[in-house]
N, C-alpha and C positions, 0 to 999 in steps of 0.2 A: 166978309170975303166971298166973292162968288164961289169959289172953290168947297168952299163950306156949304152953303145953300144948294150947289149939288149933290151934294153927300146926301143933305137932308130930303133932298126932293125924291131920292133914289130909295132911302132908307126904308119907307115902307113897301116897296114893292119886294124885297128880301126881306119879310120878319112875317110872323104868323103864319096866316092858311096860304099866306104866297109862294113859301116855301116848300109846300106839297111838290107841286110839279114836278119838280128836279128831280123826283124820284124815277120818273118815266121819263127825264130827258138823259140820266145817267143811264137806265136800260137801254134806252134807243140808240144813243151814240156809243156804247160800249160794243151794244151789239154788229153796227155799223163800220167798227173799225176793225173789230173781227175778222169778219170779212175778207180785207187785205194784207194787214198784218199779223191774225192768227190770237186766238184766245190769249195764249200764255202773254205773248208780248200786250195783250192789254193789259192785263193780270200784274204784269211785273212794274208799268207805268203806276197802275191806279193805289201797287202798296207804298210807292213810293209818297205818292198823292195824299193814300192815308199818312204816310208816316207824318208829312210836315201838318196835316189837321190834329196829330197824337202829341206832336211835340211845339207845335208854336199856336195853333188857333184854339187848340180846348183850353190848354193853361189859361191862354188872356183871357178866354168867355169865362172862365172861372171866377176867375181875378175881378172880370168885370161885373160877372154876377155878387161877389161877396162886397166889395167894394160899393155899391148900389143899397146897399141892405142895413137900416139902420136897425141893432138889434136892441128890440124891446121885449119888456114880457111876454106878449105874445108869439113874437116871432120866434123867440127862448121856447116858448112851448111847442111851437110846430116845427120845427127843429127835434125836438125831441121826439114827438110823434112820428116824422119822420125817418126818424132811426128803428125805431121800435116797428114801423110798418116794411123797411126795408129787412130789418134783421127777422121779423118774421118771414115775409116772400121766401129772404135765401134757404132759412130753416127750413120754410114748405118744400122747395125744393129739392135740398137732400133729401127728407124724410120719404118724398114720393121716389125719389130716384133711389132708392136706398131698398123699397118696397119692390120697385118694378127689378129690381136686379137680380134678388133674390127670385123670382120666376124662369130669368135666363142663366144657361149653362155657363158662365163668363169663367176665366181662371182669374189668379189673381188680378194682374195687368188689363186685361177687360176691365173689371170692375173697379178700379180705382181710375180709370181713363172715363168709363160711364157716368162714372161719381161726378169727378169734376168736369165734364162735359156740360150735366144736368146743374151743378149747380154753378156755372159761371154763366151762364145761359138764361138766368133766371134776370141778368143782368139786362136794361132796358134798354132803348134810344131815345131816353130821356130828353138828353138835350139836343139831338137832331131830330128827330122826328115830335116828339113833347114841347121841342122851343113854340112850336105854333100857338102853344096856350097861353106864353107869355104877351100873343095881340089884344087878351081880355084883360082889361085894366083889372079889373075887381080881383081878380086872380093871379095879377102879375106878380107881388109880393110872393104867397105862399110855391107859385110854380118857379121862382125863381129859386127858393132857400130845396125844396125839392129835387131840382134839375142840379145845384150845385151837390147837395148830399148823396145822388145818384155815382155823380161824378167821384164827388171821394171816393164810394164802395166799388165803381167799376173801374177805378184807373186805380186806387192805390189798397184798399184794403183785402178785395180779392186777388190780385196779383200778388201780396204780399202771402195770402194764405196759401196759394199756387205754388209760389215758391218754395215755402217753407215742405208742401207734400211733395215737391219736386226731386228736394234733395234729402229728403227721410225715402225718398222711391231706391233712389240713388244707392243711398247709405245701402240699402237692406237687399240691391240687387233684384227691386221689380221690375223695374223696366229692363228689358232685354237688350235698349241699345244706349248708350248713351249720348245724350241731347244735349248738352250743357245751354243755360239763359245767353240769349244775346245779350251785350253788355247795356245796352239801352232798353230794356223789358228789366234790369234789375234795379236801375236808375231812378225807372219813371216814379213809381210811386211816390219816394221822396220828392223829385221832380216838381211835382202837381203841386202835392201840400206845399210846397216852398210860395209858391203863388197864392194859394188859398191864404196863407197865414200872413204872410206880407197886405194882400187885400183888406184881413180884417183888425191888422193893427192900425195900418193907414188911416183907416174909415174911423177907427174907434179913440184913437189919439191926437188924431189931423182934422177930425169932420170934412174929408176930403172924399166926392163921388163923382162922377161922368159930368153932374151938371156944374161944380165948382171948378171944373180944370177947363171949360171952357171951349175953345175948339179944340182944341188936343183932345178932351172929355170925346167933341163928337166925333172926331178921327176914329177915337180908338171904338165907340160905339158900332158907326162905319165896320169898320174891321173886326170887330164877333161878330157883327150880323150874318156878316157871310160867311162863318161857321155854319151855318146850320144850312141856308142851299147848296153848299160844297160838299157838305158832310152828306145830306139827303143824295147828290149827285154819284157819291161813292155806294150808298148804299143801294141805291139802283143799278149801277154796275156792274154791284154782285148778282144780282138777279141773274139768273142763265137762263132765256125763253125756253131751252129743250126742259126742264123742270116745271114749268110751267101748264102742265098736261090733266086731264081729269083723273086719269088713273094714277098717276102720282099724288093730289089730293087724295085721295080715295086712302091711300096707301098712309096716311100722314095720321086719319081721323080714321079709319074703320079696324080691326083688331088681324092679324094673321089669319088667313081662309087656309083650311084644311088642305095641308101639300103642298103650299105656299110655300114660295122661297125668297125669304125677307134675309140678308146680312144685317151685320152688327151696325152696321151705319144708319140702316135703316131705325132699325131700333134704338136706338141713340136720336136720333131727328125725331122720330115718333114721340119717344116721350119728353123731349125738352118744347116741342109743339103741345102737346098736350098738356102739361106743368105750366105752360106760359098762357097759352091762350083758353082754356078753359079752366085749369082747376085754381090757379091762382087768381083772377079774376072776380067768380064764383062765391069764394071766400071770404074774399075783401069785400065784396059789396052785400055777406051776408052781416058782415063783422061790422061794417063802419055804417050800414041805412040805419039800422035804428038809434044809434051813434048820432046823426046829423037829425032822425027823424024827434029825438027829444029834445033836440036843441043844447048837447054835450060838445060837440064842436061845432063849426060855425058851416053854411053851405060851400062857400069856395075852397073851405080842404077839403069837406067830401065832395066835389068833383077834380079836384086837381088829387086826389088820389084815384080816384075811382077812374079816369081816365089814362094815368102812368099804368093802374095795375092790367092794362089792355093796349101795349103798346107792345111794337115789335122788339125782338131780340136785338142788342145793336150790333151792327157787322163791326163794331171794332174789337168785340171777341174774336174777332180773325186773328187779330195780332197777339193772343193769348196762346195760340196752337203751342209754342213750344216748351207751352208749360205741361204737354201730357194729355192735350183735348182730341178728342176724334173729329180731323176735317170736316171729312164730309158730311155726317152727321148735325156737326154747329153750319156748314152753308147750305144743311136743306132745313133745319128749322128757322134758319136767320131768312130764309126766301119768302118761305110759307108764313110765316107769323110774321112778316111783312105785306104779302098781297092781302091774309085774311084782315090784317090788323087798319092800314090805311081808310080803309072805307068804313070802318065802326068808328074811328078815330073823326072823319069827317062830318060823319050824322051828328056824335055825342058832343062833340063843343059846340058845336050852334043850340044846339036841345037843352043844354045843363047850363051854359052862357044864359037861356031863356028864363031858366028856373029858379036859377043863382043869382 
């Protein structure tokens, strides 16, 4: 079918490092529309924008990732490892945010809002901004079972832990106002998994993947792809050029100047920027080089780790806020641990693609 043979001719230019761009074209046209119709009304289009990328294109890319995936022993092991390198990351997380709290005067509601700020935030853009790794064959498998275990922990097993400290806040009378979950933030987690498990029964009882179902396979291929330039286009949107300033960096990486006057948001964006892009990074590639370097696991996980633990925060912790996160705080570390992040992100996969 011609119709088909479009699809495929198209498909590469939405998958990989092609996908970058959209991140500067969501700034630019977000900024642009500004303009005349005014932030908020962009703001109010682009969550709607995210909501159907939250509820109809991550499910399928899920679905399509697991479904894709035939699990063998090894994939059993890196799956595992997987878990073990995410449950760590979130653990570093708290623990650092847990440490920096304890420095600032917070009452109780501060600190349990800092808490989970610092550790939802630890959460990646995996599969929007990380799908790019999915262009290196060598590493398609493991970036793929990755990107989807991402996906569980940011869409279903942290909102679930959110919740649960939402309504122990509730219970106990910390929070001062009450916020009740939208009824679709209580949904999702279940949600997601529904897709993820239906994918790997399919797969595992049908031997059924993308390339057995034929063009429907490639339809549905088609349609995740552009998951991830939709999703890069949203997360440049969030970008707000006025943040975008040296003194605002400055503010992000260098510690309070004597007399300074930082708010709590600040401090909040401070350290889930600094947890994300330096101290978790750091770690992992203290933990996994000599790991790859004795030949205990194989090159393509240590770079498809070692490149996730350096990616940005993903703006669809946006739509966690009302579980008790501090705004502004998650949209200056989700800006900044996006501009710093992009550009280490485009050196490291051609260099480790080399090595690998």
């Amino acid at each position: 079918m011609a119709f088909i043979g479009i699809l495929e001719g198209i498909l590469p230019y939405i998958s990989g490092l092609w996908t970058l761009p959209w991140i500067v074209v969501g700034l630019v046209v977000s900024y642009l529309l500004a303009k005349p119709f005014g932030r908020e009304s962009v703001n109010s289009v682009m969550k709607k924008f995210g909501l159907l990328l939250l509820f109809v294109f991550i499910p399928l890319l899920m679905f399509r990732l697991f479904i894709n995936v035939s699990f063998g022993r090894e994939e059993f092991i890196f799956t595992g490892v997987t878990f073990g390198v995410l449950a760590f990351m979130y653990l570093l997380a708290y623990l650092l945010g847990k440490m920096e709290a304890k420095k600032l005067d917070l009452d109780a509601m501060e600190k349990r809002t800092f808490l989970k700020t610092i550790l939802t935030n630890q959460g990646r853009s995996a599969a929007f901004v990380g799908g790019a790794i999915l262009a290196i064959d060598k590493w398609a498998v493991p970036a793929a079972i990755y990107i989807a275990m991402v996906g569980v922990g940011l869409f279903a097993v942290i909102p679930y832990v959110l919740s649960v400290m939402h309504k122990h806040e509730r219970q106990n009378d910390i929070k001062k106002e009450d916020s009740p979950l939208p009824w679709f933030l209580k949904l999702y987690p279940w949600y997601l998994l529904s897709f993820i498990i239906a994918a790997v029964l399919i797969q595992h009882f049908f031997g059924v993947d993308t390339g057995t179902l034929g063009d429907a396979g490639t339809v549905l291929f088609f349609i995740t792809a552009l998951t991830i330039p939709a999703a890069l286009f949203y997360v440049g949107s969030g970008i707000h050029p006025t943040d975008l300033k040296l003194d605002e960096m400055k503010k992000m990486i260098f510690p309070k100047k004597k007399g300074e006057n930082r708010d709590f948001d600040w401090a909040v964006g401070r350290t889930a920027f600094l947890t994300i892009m330096v101290y978790t990074p750091i770690i992992i590639t203290l933990v996994f080089t000599p790991l790859m370097f004795f030949g205990i696991i194989p090159g393509s996980w240590f770079a498809v780790i070692i490149i996730n633990s350096i990616l940005p925060i993903t703006s669809t912790n946006m739509f966690l806020l009302p579980y008790g996160l501090n705004p502004k705080g998650t949209a200056l570390s989700i800006t900044w641990t996006t501009v710093i992040s992009i550009p280490l992100v485009l050196v490291l996969i051609p260099v480790l693609s080399t090595i690998f």
